[in-house]
Steps between C-alpha positions, in 0.01 A plus 500: 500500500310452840350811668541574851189474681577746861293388757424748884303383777147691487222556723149522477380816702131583641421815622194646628593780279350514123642319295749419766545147410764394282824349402806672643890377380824501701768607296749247557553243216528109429622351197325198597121426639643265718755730667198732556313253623787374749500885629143459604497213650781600748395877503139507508383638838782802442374543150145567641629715806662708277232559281273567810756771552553638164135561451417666808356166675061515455583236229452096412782310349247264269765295362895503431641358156757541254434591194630722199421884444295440206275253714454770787352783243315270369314399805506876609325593168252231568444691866414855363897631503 
């Protein structure tokens, strides 16, 4: 049996705030890395503008990946969260 592996496109966040810098998640879904990846590619500078706008603005979008859940509290555990 082969286990499903959901992938969302994530975002690495600094803030000037403490521990303001971190890994945030969008909450849609792809089955596939590659579909998330495709999303990216043709959705980037939205993706960013609406993070700008989600967090208030004050903020650097450090990076934009897919990756799984697991991965993203992982690296947030690694930055303090």
């Amino acid at each position: 049996m082969q286990t499903l592996i959901v992938w969302f496109v994530s975002a690495l966040i600094i803030s000037p705030i403490p521990k303001g810098t971190g890994w945030i998640q969008y909450t849609k879904s792809y089955s596939t890395l590659e579909s998330c990846q495709r999303h990216i590619k043709t959705h980037e500078p939205d993706i960013i503008y609406s993070l700008i706008r989600y967090t208030g603005g004050g903020v650097e979008i450090k990076k934009v990946k897919c990756m799984t859940y697991k991965d993203a509290v992982k690296l947030n555990t690694e930055l303090g969260h």
